[in-house]
C-alpha positions as CSV (number, residue, x, y, z in Angstrom):
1,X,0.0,0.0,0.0
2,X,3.2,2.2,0.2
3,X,4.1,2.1,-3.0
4,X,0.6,2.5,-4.4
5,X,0.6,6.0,-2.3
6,X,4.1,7.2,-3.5
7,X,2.9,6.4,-6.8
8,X,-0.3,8.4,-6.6
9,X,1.8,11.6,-4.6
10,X,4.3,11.6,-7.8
11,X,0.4,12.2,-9.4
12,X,-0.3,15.4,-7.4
13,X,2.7,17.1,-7.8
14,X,3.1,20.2,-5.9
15,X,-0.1,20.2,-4.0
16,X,0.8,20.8,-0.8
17,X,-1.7,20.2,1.5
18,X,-2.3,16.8,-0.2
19,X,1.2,15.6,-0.7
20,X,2.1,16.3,3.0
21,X,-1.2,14.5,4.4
22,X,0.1,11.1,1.7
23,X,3.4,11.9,3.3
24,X,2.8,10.9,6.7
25,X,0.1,7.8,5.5
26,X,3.3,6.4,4.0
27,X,5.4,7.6,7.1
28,X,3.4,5.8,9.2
29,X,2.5,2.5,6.8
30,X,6.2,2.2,6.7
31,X,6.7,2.4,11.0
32,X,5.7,0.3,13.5
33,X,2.0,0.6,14.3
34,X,0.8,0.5,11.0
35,X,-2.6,-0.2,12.0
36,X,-3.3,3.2,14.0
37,X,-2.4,4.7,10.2
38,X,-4.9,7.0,9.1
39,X,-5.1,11.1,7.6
40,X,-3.6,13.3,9.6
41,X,-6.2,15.5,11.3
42,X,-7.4,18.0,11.8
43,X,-8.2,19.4,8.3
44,X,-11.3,22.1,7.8
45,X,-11.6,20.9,3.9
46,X,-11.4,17.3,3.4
47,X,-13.4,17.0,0.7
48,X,-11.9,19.6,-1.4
49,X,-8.0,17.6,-0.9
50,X,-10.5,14.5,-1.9
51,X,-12.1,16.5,-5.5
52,X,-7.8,17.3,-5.7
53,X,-7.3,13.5,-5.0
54,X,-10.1,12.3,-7.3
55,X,-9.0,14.9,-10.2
56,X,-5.0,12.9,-10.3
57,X,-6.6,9.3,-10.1
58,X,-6.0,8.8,-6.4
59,X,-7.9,6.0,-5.0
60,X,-6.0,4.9,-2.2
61,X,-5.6,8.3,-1.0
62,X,-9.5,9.2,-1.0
63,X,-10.0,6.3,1.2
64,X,-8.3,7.5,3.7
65,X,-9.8,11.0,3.0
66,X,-13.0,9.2,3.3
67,X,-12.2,7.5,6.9
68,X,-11.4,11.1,7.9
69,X,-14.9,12.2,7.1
70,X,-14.7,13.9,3.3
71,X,-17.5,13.3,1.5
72,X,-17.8,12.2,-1.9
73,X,-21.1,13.6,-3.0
74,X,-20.3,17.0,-1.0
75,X,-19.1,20.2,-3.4
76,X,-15.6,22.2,-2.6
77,X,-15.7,25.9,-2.8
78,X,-15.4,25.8,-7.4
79,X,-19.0,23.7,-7.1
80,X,-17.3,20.5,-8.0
81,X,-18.3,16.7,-5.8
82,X,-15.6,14.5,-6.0
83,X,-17.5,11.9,-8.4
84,X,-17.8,14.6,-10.6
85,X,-13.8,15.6,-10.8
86,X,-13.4,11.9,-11.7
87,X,-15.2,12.1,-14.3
88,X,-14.4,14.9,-15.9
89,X,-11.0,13.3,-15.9
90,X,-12.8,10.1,-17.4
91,X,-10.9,8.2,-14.4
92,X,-14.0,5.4,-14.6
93,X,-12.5,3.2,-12.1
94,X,-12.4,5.8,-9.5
95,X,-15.8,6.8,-10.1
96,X,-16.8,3.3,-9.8
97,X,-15.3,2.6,-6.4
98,X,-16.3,5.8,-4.9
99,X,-20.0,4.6,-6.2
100,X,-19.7,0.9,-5.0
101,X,-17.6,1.9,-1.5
102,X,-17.7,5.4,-0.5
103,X,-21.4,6.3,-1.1
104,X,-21.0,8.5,-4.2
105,X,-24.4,9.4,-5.8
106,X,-24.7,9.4,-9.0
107,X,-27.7,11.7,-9.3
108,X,-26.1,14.3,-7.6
109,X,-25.6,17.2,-9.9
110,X,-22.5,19.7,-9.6
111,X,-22.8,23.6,-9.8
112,X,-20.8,23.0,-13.4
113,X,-23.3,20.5,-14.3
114,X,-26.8,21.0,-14.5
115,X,-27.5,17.2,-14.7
116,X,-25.5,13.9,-13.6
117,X,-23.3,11.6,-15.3
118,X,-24.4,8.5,-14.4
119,X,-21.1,6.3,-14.5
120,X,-22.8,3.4,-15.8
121,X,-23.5,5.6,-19.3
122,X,-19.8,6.0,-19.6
123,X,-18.8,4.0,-22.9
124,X,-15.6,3.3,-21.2
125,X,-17.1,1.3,-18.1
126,X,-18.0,-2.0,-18.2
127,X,-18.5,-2.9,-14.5
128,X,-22.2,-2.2,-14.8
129,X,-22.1,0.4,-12.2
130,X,-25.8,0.9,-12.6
131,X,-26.6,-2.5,-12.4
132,X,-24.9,-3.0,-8.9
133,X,-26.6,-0.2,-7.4
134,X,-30.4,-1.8,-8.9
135,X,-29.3,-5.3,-7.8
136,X,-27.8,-4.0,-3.9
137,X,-31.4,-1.6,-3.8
138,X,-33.7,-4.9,-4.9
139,X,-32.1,-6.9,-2.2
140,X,-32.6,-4.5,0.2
141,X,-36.7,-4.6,-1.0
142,X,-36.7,-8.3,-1.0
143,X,-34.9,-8.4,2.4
144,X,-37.6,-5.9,3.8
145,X,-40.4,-7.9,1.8
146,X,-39.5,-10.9,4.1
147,X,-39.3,-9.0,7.5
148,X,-42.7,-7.7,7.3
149,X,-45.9,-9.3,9.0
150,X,-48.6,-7.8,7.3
151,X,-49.6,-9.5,3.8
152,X,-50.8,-6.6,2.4
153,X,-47.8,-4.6,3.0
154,X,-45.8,-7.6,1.3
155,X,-47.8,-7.2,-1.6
156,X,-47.3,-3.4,-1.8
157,X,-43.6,-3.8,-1.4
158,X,-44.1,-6.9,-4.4
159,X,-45.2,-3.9,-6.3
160,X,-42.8,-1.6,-5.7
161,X,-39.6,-4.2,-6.5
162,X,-41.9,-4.9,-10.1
163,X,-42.3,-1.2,-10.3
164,X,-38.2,-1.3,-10.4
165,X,-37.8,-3.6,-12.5
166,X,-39.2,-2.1,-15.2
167,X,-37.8,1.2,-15.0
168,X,-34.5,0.0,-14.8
169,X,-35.0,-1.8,-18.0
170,X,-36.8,1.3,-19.4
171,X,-33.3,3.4,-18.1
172,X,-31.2,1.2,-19.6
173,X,-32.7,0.7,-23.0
174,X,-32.9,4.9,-22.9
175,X,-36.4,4.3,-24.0
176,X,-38.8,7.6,-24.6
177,X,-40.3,9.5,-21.9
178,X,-43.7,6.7,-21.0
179,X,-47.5,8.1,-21.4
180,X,-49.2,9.7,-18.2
181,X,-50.0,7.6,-15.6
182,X,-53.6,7.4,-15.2
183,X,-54.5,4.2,-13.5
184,X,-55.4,5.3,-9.9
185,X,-54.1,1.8,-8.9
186,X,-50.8,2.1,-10.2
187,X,-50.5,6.3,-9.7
188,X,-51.0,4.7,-6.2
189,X,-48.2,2.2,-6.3
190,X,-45.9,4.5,-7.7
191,X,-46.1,7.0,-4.8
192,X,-46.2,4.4,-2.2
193,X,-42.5,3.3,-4.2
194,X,-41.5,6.8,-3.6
195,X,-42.8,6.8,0.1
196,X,-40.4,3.7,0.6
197,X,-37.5,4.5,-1.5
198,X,-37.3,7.6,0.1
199,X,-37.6,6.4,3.5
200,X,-35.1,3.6,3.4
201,X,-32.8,5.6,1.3
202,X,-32.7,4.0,-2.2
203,X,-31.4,7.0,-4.2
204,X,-31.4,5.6,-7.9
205,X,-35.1,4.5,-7.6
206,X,-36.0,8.3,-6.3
207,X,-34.4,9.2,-9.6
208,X,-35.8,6.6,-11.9
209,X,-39.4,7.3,-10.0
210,X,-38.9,11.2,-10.9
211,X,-37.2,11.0,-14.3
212,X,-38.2,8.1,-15.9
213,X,-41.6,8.0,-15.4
214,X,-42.3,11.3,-13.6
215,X,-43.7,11.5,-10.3
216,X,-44.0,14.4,-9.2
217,X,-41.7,15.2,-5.8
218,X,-44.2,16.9,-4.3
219,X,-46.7,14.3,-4.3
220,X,-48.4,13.3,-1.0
221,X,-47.2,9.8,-0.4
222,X,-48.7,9.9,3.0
223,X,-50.8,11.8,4.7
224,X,-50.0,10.5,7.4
């Protein structure tokens, strides 16, 4: 792991408050509690080293930032997240990783763009990206589908995971914007998906719900 972070400090060059932070992680990597090794703290801006670290393909060293509490769908001062500096520098691997393990979103914007970049629509990725996130969100329905008691609230939830389904197919084929809802039944089903995906956090169906076949996000979901 050493090595890796010497490489990537040859890749930031001069900057300073990043080269001496990957300094001491290889300082203390290389002495005798290497376990204890983490970013030197404290820092007021760790996000912004970690949109520097992002922008000169530094993986190992946005971990760290990570552990330290940057975050990668937070903005530095120019308007720019960290996914989005990756990116821009078409480092798809990166972007990936900070997707899969650091709880990167892809669908949030930065000030220089008005709309995401969904990594998965990168021509240069193939690690289906998009697919992870829909296959890790579905468990997550499936896994609540089976903790609940109530059999009609397992059949909304059943709903809600077909609901999924096909929107991520509809996403992925880029398919045109569907007709207006008009079946109360299923207008009802798809703001009940929205109540849940919002609640328990599944950001890609929020954005497939809103996009794709356009909820509107000021619908009441519950009244409640």
């Amino acid at each position: 792991m050493a090595q890796g972070l010497e490489a990537e400090r040859r890749r930031v060059g001069q900057d300073s408050a990043l080269g001496e932070g990957i300094d001491h992680l290889v300082r203390s990597l290389r002495g005798a509690t290497t376990w204890v090794t983490s970013w030197p703290l404290p820092h007021t801006n760790l996000t912004s080293l970690m949109v520097v670290a992002a922008t000169n393909n530094c993986p190992l060293t946005a971990s760290f930032l990570r552990q330290a509490g940057a975050k990668c769908y937070l903005q530095d001062d120019s308007g720019t997240t960290p996914l989005h500096a990756a990116l821009d520098r078409q480092h798809w691997h990166l972007a990936t990783l900070m997707v899969k393990h650091m709880r990167a979103c892809l669908y949030i914007p930065s000030l220089r763009q008005a709309a995401p970049t969904p990594v998965a629509s990168t021509p240069q990725n193939t690690s289906g990206t998009g697919e992870s996130i829909y296959q890790e969100e579905r468990q997550h329905l499936e896994e609540l589908i089976e903790k609940v008691k109530d059999k009609e609230e397992k059949e909304q939830l059943r709903e809600v995971v077909d609901e999924y389904d096909g929107l991520f197919i509809r996403y992925q084929a880029a398919a045109a914007q569907p007709p207006p809802v008009t079946s109360p039944h299923r207008l009802t089903i798809l703001s009940y998906s929205l109540l849940v995906s919002c609640r328990r956090g599944l950001l890609q169906l929020t954005y497939l719900l809103v996009t794709v076949v356009g909820v509107k996000v000021d619908v009441v979901v519950d009244a409640t």
